[in-house]
N, C-alpha and C positions, 0 to 999 in steps of 0.2 A: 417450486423447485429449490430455492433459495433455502426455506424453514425446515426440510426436508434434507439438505444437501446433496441432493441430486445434481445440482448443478457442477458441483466438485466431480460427483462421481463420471457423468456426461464430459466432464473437462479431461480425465483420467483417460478414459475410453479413447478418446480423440486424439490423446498423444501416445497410447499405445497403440491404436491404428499406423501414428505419423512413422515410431520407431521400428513397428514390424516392415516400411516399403522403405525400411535407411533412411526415411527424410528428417529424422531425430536422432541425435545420438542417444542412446539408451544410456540410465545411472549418469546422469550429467554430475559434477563433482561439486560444483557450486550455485549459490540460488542469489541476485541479483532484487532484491527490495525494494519497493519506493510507493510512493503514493500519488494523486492527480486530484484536484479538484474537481469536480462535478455537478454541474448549476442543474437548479431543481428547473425541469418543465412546467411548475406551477409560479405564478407571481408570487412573491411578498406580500398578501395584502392583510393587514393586520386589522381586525374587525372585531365587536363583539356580540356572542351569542347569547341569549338568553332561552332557558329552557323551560317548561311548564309549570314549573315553581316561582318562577322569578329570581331564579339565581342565573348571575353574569358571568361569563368565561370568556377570556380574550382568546382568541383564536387568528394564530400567524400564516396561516396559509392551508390552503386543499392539501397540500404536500406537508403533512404533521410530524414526518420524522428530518426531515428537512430543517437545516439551522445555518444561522451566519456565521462566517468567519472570514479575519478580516489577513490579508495577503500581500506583504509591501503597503503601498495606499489605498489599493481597494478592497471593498467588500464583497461577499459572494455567497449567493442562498445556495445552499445545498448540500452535496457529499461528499469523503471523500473516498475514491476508488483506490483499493490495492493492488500490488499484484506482484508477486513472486515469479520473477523467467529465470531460465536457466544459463548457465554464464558461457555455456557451448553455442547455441545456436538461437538465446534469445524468445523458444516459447515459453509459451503463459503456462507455469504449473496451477499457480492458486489466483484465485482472486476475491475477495471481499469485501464488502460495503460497508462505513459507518457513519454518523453524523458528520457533517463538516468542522463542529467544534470540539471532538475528541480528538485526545493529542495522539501525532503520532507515534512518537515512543512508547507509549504503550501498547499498541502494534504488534510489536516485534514476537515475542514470545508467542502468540497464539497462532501467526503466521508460519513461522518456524515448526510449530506444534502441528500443525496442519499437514506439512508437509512432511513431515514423518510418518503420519497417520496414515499416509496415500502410498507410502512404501519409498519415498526418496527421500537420505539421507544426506545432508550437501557437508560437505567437507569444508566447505567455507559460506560465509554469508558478506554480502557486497552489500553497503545500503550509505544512505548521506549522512551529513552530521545531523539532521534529525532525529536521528535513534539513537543518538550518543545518550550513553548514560551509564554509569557505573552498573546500575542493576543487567540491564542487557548485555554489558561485554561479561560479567559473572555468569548468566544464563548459560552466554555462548560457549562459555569454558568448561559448566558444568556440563556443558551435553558434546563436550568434545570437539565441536565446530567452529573451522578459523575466524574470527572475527576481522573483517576487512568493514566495519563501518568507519567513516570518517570522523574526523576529530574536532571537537569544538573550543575554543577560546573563551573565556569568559572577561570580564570585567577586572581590569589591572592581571589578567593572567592570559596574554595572547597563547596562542600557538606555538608550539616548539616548532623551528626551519626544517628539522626531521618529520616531524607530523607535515609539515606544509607540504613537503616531498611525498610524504605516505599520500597523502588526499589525492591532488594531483593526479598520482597512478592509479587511485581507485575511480578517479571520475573519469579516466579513459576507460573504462572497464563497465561503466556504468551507463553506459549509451545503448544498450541494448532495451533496457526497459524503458527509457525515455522513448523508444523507437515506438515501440504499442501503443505509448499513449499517444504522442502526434499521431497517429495513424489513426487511432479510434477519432479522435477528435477532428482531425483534418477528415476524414477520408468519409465518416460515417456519423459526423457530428455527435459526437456523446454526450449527451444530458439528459 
C-alpha cells in the first residue's frame, strides 16, 4: 500500500466520507506538522553474516530500514512517523514513514507537497522549531503558505521575547497533532 501510495489514497477516501456526514470541516485552512518517534518491533541485535563466498556483512537487525537515534538521553531503534492534521478538527491528512536518523527539517517540503497533491491547500503551516530553517520558511513563502513554524535560538543568539511570544501561541495550537500521537501510542501501542 505504502510503495503504491494507496495508503494516501485510502486516507483521502476516509476523510471525504468524514466531510460528506459534517463530521469534518471540508478545505481546512491550515495543516499542523510534527513528527513521533517509532521503536522497531525487531531487537537491535547486531550480528555478522557471511555469504557463500566468504564475504562478511554486519547486519543490525531483522528490521534493515530501522536505525538509531538518539533523543534527550536516550536512544531509540526505529522510525520516525509524520503526520500532517488539520488545524479545524485535528484529522490525520498525510502521514509518512522514514528512518529514525533522517532530520526532520527536511521533511517539511515533501509533506507540504503531498498535501497539495491530494487537493488541500493549507493557508498556513503550524509545526515546531524543528523545521526551522531559512530554506523552509523560503519554501513556504514561495508557495504562498503562512508560515506558523516556531523559532529557534542558536548559540550567543537567543530568541527574540517577540519570537518567545509567537512560539508560545503556536504551541497552543499545536496540541491537536500531539493528540494522535498519544492516542496511537497510548491507546493502540504504535511500534
Amino acid at each position: 500500500l505504502v510503495a503504491a501510495k494507496l495508503d494516501q489514497v485510502l486516507l483521502r477516501r476516509v476523510n471525504v466520507q468524514l466531510e460528506g456526514q459534517g463530521l469534518k470541516v471540508a478545505g481546512s485552512r491550515g495543516a499542523i506538522i510534527d513528527a513521533t518517534i517509532i521503536e522497531s518491533a525487531a531487537r537491535p541485535n547486531q550480528h555478522v553474516k557471511v555469504d557463500d563466498e566468504g564475504q562478511a556483512d554486519v547486519v543490525d537487525s531483522a528490521d534493515e530500514e530501522a536505525r538509531w537515534v538518539k533523543k534527550g538521553n536516550e536512544a531509540f531503534f526505529g522510525y520516525r512517523g509524520y503526520s500532517a492534521v488539520d488545524t479545524e478538527d485535528g484529522y490525520v491528512e498525510h502521514v509518512e514513514v522514514h528512518p529514525s536518523n533522517q532530520s526532520e527539517v527536511n521533511k517539511l517540503p515533501g509533506i507540504v507537497d503531498a498535501l497539495i497533491e491530494q487537493g488541500i491547500q493549507p493557508e498556513g503551516v503550524l509545526a515546531d522549531k524543528r523545521y526551522a530553517s531559512a530554506a523552509n520558511r523560503e519554501y513556504l513563502q514561495a508557495k504562498g503558505i503562512g508560515d506558523l513554524i516556531q523559532f529557534k535560538g542558536s548559540r550567543g543568539h537567543p530568541v527574540h521575547p517577540l519570537q518567545t511570544q509567537m512560539n508560545r501561541a503556536i504551541a497552543t495550537l499545536r496540541y491537536k497533532v500531539e493528540q494522535g500521537f498519544g492516542t496511537m501510542k497510548r491507546r493502540f501501542r504504535l511500534s
